[in-house]
mmCIF file as Biopython writes it, N, C-alpha, C and O atoms, coordinates in Angstrom:
data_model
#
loop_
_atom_site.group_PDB
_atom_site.id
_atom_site.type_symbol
_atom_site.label_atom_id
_atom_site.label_alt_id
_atom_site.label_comp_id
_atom_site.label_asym_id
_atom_site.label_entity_id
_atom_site.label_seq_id
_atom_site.pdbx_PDB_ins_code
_atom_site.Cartn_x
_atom_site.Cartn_y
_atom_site.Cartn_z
_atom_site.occupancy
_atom_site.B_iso_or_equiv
_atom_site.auth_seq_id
_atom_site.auth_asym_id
_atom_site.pdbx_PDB_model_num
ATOM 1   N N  . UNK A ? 1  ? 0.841   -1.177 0.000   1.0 0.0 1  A 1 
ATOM 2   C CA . UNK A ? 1  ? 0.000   0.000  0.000   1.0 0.0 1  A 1 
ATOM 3   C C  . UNK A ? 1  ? 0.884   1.238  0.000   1.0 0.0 1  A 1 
ATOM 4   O O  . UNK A ? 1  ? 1.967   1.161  0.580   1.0 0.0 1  A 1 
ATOM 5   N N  . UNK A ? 2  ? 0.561   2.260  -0.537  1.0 0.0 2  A 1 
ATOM 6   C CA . UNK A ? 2  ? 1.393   3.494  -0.696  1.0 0.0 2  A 1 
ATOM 7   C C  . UNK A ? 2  ? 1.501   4.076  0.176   1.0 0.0 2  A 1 
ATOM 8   O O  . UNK A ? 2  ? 0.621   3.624  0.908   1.0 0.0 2  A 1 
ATOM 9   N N  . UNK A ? 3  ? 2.079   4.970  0.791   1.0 0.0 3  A 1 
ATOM 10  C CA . UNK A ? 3  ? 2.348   5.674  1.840   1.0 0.0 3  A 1 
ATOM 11  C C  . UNK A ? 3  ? 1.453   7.052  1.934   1.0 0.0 3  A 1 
ATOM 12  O O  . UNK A ? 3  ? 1.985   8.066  1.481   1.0 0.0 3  A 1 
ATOM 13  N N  . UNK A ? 4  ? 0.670   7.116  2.262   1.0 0.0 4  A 1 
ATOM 14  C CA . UNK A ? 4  ? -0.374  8.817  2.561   1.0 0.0 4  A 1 
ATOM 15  C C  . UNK A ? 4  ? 0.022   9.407  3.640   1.0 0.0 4  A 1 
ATOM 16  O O  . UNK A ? 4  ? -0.946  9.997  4.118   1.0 0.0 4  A 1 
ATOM 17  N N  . UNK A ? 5  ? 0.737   9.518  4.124   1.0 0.0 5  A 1 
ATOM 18  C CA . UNK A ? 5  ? 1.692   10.171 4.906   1.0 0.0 5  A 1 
ATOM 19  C C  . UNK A ? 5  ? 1.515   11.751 4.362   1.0 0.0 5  A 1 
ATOM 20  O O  . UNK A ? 5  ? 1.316   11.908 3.158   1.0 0.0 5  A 1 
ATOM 21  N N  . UNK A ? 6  ? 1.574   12.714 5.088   1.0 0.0 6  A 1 
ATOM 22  C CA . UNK A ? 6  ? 1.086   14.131 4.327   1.0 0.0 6  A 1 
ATOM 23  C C  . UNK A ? 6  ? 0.563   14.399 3.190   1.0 0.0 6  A 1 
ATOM 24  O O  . UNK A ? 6  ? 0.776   15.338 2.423   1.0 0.0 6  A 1 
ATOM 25  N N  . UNK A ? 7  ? -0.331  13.279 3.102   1.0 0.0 7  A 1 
ATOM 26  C CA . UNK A ? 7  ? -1.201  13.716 2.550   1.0 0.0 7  A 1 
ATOM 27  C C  . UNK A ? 7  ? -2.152  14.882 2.593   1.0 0.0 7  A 1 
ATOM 28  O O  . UNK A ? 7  ? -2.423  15.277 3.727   1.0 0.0 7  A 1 
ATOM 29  N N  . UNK A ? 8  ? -2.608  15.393 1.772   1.0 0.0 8  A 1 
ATOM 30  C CA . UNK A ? 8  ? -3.630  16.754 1.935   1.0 0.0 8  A 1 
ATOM 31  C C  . UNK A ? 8  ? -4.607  16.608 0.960   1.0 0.0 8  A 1 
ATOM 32  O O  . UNK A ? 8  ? -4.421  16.597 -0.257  1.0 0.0 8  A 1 
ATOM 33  N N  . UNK A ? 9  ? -5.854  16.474 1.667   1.0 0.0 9  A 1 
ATOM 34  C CA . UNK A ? 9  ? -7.124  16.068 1.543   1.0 0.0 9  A 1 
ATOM 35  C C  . UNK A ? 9  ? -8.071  16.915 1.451   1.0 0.0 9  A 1 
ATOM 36  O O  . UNK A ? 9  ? -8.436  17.490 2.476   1.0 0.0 9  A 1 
ATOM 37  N N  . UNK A ? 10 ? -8.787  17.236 0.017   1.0 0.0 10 A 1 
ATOM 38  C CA . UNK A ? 10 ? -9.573  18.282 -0.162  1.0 0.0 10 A 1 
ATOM 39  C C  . UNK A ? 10 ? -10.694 17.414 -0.790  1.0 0.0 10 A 1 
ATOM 40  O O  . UNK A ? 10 ? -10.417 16.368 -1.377  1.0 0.0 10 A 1 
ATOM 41  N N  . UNK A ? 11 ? -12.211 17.953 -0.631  1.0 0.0 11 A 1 
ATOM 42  C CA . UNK A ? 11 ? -13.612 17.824 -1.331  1.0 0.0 11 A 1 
ATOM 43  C C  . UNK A ? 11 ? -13.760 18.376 -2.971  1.0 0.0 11 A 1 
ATOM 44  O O  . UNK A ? 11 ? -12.788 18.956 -3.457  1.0 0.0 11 A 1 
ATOM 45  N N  . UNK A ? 12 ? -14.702 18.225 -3.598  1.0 0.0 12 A 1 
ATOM 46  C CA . UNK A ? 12 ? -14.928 19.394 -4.389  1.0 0.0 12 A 1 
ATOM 47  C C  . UNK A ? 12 ? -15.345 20.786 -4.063  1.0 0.0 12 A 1 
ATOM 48  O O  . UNK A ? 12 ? -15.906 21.070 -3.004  1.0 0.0 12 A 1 
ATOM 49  N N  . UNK A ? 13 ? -15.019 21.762 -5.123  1.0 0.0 13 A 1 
ATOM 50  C CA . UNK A ? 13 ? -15.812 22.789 -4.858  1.0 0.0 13 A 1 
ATOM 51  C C  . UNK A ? 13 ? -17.291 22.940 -4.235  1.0 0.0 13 A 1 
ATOM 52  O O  . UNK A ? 13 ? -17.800 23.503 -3.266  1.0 0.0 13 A 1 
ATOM 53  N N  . UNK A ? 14 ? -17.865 21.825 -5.729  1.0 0.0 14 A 1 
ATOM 54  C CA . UNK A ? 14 ? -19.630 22.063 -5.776  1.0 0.0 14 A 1 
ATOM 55  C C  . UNK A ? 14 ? -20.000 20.865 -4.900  1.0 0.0 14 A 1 
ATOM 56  O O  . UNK A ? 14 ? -20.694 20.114 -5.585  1.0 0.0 14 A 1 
ATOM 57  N N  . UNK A ? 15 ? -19.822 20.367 -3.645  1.0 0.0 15 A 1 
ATOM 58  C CA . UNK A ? 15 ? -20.008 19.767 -2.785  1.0 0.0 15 A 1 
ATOM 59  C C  . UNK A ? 15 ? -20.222 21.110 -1.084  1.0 0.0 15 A 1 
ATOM 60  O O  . UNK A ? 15 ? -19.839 21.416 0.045   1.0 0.0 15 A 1 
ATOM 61  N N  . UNK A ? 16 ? -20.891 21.314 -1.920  1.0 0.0 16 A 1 
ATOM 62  C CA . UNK A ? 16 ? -21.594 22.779 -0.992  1.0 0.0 16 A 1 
ATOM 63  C C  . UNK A ? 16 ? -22.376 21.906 0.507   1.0 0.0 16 A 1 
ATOM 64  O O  . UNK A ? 16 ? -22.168 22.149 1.695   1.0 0.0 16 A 1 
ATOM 65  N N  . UNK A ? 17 ? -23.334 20.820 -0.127  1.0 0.0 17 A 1 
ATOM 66  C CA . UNK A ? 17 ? -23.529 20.575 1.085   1.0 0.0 17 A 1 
ATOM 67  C C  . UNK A ? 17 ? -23.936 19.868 2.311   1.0 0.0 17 A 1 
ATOM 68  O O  . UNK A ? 17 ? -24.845 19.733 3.130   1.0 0.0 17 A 1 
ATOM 69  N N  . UNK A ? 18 ? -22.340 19.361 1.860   1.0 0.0 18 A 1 
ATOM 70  C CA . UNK A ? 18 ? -21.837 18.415 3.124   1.0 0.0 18 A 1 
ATOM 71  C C  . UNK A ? 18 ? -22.181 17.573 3.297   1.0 0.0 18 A 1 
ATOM 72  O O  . UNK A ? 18 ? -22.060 17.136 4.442   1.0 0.0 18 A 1 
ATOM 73  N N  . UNK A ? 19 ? -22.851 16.764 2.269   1.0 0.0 19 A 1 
ATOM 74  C CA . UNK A ? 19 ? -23.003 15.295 2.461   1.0 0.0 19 A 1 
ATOM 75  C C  . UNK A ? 19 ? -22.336 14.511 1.959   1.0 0.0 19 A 1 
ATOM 76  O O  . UNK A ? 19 ? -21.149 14.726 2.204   1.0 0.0 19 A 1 
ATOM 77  N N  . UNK A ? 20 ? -22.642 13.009 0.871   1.0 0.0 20 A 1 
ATOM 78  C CA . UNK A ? 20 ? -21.944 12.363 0.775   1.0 0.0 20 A 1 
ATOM 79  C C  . UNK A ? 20 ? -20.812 12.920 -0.268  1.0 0.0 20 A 1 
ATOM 80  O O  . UNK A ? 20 ? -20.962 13.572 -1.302  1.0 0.0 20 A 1 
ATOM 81  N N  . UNK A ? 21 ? -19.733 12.477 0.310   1.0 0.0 21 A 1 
ATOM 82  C CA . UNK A ? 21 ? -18.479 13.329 -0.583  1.0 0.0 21 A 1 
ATOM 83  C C  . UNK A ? 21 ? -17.647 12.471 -0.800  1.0 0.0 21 A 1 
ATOM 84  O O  . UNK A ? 21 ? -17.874 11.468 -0.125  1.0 0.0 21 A 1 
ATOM 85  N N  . UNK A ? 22 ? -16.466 12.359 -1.659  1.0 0.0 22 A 1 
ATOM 86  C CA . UNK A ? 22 ? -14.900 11.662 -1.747  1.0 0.0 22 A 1 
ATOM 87  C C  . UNK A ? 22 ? -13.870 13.156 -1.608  1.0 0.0 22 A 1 
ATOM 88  O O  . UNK A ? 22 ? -14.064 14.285 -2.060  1.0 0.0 22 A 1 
ATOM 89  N N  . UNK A ? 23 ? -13.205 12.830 -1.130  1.0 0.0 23 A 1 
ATOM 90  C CA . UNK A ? 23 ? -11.195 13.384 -0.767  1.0 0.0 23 A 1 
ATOM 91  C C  . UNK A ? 23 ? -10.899 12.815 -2.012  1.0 0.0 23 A 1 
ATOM 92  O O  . UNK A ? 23 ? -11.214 11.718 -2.474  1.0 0.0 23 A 1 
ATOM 93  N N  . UNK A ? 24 ? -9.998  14.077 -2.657  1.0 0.0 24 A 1 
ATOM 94  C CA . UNK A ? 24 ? -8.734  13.318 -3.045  1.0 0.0 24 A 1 
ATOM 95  C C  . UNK A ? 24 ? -8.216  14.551 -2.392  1.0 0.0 24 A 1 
ATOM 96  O O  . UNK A ? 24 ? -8.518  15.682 -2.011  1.0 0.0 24 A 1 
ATOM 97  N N  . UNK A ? 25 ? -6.816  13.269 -2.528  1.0 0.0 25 A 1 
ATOM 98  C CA . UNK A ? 25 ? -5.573  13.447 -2.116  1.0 0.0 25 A 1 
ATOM 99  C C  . UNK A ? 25 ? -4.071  14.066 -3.487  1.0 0.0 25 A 1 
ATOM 100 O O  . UNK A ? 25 ? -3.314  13.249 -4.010  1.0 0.0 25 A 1 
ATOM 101 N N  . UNK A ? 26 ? -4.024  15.194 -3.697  1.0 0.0 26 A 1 
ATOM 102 C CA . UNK A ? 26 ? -3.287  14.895 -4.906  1.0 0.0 26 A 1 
ATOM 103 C C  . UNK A ? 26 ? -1.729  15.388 -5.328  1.0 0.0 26 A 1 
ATOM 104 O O  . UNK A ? 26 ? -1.016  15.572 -6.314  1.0 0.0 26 A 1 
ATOM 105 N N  . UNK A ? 27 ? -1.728  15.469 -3.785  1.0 0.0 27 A 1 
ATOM 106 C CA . UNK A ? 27 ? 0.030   16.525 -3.667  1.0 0.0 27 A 1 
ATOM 107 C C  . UNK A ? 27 ? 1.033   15.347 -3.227  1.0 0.0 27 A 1 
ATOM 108 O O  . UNK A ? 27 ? 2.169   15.504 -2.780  1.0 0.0 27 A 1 
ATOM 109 N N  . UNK A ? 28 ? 0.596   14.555 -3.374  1.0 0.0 28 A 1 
ATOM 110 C CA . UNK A ? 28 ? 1.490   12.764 -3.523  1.0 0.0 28 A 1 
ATOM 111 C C  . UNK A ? 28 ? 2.727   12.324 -4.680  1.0 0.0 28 A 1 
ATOM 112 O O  . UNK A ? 28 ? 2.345   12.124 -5.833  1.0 0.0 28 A 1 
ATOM 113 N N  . UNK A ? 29 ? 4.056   12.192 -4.390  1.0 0.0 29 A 1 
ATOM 114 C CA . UNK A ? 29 ? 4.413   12.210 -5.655  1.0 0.0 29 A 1 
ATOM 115 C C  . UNK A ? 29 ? 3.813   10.665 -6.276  1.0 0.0 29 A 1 
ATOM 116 O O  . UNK A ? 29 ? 3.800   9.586  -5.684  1.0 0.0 29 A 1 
ATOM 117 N N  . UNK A ? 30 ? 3.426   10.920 -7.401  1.0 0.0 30 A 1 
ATOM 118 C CA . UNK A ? 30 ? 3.490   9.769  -8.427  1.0 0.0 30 A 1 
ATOM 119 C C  . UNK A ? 30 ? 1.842   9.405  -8.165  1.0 0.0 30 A 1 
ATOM 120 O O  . UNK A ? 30 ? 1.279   9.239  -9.247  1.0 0.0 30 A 1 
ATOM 121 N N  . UNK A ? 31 ? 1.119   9.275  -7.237  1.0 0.0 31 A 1 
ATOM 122 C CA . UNK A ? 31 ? -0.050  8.614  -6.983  1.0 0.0 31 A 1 
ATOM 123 C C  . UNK A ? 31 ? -1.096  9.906  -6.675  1.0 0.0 31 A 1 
ATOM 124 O O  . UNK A ? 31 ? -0.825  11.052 -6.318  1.0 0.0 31 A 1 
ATOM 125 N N  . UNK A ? 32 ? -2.316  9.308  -6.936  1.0 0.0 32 A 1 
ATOM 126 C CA . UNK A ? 32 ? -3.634  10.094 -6.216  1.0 0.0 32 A 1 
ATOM 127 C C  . UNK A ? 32 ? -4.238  9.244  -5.111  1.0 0.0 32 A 1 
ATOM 128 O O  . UNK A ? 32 ? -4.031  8.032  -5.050  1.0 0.0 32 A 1 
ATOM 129 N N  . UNK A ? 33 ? -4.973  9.892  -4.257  1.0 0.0 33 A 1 
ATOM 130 C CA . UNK A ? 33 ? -5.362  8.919  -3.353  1.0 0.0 33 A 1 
ATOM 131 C C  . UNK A ? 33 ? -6.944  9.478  -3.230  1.0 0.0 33 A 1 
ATOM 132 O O  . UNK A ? 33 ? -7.127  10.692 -3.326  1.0 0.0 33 A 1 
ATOM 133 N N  . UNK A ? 34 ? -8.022  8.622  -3.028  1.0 0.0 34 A 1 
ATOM 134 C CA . UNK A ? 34 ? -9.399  9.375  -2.979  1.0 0.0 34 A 1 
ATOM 135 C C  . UNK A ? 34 ? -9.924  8.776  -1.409  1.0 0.0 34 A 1 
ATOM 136 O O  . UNK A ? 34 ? -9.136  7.998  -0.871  1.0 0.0 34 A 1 
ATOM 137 N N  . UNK A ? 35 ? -10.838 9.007  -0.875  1.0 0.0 35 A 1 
ATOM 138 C CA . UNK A ? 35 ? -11.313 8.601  0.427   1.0 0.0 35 A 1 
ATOM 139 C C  . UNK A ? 35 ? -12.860 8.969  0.448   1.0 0.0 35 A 1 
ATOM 140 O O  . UNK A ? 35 ? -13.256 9.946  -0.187  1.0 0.0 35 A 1 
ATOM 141 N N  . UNK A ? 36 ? -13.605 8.287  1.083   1.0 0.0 36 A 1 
ATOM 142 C CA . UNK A ? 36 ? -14.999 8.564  1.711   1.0 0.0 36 A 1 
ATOM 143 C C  . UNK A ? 36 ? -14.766 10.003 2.607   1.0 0.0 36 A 1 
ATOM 144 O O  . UNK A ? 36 ? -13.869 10.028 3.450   1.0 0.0 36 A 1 
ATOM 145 N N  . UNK A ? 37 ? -15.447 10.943 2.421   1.0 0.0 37 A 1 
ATOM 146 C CA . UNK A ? 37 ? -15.400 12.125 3.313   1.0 0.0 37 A 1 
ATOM 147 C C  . UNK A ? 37 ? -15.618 12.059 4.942   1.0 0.0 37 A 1 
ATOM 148 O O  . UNK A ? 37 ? -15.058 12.645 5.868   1.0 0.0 37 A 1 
ATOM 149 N N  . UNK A ? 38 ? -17.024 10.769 4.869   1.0 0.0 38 A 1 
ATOM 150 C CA . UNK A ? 38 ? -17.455 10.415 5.751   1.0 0.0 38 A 1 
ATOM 151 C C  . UNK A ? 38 ? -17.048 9.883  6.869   1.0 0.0 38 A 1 
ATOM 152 O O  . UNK A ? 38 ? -17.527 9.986  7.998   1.0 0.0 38 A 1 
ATOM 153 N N  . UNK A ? 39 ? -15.765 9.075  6.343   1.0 0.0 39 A 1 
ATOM 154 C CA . UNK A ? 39 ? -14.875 7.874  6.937   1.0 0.0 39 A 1 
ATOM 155 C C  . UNK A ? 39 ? -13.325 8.614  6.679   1.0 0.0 39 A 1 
ATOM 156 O O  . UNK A ? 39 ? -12.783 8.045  5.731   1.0 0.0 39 A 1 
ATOM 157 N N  . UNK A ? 40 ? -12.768 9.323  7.045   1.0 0.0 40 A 1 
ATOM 158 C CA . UNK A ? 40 ? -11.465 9.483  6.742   1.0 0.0 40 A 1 
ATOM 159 C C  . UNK A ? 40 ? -10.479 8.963  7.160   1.0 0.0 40 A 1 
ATOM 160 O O  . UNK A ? 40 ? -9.308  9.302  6.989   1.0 0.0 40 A 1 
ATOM 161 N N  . UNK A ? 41 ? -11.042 7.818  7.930   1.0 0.0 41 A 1 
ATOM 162 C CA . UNK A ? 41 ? -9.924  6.837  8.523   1.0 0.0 41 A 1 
ATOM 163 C C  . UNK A ? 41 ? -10.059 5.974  7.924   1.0 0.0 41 A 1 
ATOM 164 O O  . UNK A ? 41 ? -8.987  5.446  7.629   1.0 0.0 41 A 1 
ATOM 165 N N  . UNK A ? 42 ? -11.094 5.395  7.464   1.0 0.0 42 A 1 
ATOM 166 C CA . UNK A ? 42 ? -11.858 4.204  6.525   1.0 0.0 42 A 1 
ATOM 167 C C  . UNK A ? 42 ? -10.493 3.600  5.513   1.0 0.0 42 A 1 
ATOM 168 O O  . UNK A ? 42 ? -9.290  3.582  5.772   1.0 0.0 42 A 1 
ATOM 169 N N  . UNK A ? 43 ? -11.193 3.163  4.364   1.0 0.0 43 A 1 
ATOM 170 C CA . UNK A ? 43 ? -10.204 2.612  3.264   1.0 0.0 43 A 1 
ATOM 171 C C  . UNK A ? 43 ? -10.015 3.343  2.299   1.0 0.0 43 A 1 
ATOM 172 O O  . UNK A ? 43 ? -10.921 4.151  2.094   1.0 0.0 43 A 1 
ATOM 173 N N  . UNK A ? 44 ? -8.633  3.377  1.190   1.0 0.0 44 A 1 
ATOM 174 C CA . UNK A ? 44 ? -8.652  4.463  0.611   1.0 0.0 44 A 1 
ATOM 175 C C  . UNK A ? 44 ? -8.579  3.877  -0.913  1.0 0.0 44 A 1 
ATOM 176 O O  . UNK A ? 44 ? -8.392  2.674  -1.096  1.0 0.0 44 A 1 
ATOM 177 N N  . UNK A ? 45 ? -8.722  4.699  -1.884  1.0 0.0 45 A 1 
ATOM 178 C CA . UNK A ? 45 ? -8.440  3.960  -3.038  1.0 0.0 45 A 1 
ATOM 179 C C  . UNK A ? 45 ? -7.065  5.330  -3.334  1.0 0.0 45 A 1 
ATOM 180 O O  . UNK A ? 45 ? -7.079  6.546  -3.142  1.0 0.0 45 A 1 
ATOM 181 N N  . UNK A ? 46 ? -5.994  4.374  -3.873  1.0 0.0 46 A 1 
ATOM 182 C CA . UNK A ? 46 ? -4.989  4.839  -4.732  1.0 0.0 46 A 1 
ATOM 183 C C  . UNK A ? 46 ? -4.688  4.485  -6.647  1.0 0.0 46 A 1 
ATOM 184 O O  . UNK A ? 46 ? -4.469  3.449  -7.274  1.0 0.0 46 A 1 
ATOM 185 N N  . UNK A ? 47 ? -4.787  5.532  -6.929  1.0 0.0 47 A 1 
ATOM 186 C CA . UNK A ? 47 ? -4.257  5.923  -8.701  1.0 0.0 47 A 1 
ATOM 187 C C  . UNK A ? 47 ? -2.711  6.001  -9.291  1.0 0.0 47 A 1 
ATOM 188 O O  . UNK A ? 47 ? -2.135  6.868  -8.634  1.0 0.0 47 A 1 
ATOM 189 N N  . UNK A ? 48 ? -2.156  5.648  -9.903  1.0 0.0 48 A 1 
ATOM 190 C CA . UNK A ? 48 ? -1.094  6.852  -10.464 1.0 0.0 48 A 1 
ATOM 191 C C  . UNK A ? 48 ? -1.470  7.343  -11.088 1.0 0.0 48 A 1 
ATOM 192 O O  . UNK A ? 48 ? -2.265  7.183  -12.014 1.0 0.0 48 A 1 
ATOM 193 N N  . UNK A ? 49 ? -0.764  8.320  -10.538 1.0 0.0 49 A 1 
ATOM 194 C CA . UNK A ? 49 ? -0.992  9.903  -11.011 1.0 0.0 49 A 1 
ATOM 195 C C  . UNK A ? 49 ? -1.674  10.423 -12.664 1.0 0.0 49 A 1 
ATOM 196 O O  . UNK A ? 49 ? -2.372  11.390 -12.970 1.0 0.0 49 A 1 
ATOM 197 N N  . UNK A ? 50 ? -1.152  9.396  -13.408 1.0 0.0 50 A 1 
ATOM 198 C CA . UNK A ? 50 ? -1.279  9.424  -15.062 1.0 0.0 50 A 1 
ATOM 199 C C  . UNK A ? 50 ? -2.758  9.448  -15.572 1.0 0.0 50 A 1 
ATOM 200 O O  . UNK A ? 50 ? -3.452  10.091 -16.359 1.0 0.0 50 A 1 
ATOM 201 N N  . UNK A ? 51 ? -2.910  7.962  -14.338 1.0 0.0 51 A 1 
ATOM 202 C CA . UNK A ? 51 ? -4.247  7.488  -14.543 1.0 0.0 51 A 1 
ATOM 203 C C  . UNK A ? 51 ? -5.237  8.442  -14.429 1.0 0.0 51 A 1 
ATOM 204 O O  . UNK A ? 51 ? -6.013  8.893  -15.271 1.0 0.0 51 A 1 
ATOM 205 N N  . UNK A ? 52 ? -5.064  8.718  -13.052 1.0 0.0 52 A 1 
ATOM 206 C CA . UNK A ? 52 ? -6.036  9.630  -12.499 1.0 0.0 52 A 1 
ATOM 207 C C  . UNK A ? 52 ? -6.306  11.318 -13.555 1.0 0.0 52 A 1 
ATOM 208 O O  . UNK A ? 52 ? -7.266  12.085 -13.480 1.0 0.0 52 A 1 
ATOM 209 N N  . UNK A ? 53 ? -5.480  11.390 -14.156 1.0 0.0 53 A 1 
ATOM 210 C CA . UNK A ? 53 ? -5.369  12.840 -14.876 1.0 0.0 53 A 1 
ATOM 211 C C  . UNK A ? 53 ? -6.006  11.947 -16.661 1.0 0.0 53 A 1 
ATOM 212 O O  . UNK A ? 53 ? -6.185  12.747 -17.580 1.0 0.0 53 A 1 
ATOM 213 N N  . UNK A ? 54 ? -6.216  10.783 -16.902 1.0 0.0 54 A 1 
ATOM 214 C CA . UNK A ? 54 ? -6.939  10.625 -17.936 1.0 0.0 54 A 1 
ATOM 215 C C  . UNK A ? 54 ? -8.162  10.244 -17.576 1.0 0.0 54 A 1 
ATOM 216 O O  . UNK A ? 54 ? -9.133  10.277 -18.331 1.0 0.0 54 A 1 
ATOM 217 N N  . UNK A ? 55 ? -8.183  9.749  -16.050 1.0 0.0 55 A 1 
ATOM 218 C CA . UNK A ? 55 ? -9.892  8.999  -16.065 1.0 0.0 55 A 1 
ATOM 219 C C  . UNK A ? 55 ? -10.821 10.932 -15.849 1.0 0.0 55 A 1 
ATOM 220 O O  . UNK A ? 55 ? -11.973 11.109 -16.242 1.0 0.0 55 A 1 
ATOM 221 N N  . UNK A ? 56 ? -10.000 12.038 -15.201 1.0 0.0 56 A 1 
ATOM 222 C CA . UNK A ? 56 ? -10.385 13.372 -15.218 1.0 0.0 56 A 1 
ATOM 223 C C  . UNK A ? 56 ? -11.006 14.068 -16.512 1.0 0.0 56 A 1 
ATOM 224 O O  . UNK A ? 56 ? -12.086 14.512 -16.902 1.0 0.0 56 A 1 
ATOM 225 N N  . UNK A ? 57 ? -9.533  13.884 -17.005 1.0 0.0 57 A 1 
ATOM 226 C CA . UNK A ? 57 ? -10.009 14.190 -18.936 1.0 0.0 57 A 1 
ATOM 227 C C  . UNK A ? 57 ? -11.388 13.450 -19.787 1.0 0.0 57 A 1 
ATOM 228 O O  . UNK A ? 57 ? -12.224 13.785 -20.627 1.0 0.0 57 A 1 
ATOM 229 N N  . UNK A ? 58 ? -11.086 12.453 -19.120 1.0 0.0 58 A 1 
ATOM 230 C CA . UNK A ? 58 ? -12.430 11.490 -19.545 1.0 0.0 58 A 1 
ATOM 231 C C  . UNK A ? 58 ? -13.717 12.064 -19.073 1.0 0.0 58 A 1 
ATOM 232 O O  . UNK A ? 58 ? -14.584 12.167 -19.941 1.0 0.0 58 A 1 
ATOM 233 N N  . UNK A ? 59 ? -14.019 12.462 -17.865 1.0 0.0 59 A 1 
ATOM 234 C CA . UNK A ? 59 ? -14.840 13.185 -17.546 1.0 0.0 59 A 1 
ATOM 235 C C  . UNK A ? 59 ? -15.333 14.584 -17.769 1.0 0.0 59 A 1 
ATOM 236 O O  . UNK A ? 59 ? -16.385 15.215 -17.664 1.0 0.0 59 A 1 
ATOM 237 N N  . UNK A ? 60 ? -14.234 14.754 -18.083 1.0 0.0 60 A 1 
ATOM 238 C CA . UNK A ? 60 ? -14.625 16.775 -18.709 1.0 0.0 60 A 1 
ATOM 239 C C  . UNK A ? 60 ? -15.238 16.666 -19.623 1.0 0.0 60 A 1 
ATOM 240 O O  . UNK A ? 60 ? -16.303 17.253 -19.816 1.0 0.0 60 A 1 
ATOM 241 N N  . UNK A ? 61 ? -14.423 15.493 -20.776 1.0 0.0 61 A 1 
ATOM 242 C CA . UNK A ? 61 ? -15.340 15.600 -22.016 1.0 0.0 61 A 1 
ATOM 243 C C  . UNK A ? 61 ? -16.510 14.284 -22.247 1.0 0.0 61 A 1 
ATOM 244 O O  . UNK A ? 61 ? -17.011 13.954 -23.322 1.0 0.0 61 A 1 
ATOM 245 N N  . UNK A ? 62 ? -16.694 13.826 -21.241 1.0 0.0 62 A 1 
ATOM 246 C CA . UNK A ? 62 ? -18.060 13.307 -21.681 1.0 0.0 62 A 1 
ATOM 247 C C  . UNK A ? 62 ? -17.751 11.894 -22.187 1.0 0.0 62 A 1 
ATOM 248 O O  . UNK A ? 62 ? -18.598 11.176 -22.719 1.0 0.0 62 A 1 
ATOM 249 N N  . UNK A ? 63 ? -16.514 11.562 -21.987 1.0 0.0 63 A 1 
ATOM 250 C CA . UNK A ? 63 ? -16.187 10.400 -22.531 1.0 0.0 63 A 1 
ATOM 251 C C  . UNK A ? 63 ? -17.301 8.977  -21.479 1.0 0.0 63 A 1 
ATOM 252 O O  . UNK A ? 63 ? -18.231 8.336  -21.971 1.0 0.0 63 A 1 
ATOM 253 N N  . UNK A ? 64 ? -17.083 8.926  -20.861 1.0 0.0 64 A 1 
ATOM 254 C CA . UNK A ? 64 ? -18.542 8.092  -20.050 1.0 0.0 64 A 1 
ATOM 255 C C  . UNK A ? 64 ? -19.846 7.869  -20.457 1.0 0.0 64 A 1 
ATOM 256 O O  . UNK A ? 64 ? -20.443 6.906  -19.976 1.0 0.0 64 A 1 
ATOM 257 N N  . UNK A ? 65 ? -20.576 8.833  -21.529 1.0 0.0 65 A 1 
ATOM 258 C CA . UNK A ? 65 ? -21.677 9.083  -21.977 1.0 0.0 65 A 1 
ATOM 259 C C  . UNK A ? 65 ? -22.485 8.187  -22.365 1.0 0.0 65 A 1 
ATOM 260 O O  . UNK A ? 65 ? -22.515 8.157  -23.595 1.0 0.0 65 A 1 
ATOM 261 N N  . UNK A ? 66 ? -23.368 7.206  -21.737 1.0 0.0 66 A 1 
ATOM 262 C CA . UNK A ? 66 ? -24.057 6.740  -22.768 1.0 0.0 66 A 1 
ATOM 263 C C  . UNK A ? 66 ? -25.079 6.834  -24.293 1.0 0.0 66 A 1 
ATOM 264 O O  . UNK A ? 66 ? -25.451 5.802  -24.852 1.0 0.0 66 A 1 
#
């Protein structure tokens, strides 16, 4: 498992309010890390970094779309 060790853990913006949410984590070298907002001790899921910046891109443009 990767090390999250200073990690720094932010929400989204448009998660105004305050319910169910994910963390990421993204000042990690090489990896992203995401978390339940709810549970921040809970379990975490980890990315590299690459990944995580195409499954993003994928989402801006709609690539998911049915």
């Amino acid at each position: 498992m990767p090390d999250l060790t200073g990690a720094i853990w932010r929400k989204s913006t448009r998660s105004n309010n305050g319910g169910d949410c994910v963390e990421v984590a993204g000042n990690l070298p090489g990896i992203v890390g995401l978390r339940d907002s709810k549970d921040p001790t809970g379990a975490t899921l980890t990315f590299i970094s690459t990944a995580w910046a195409t499954f993003v891109e994928g989402v801006k443009g709609n690539s998911f779309r049915r």
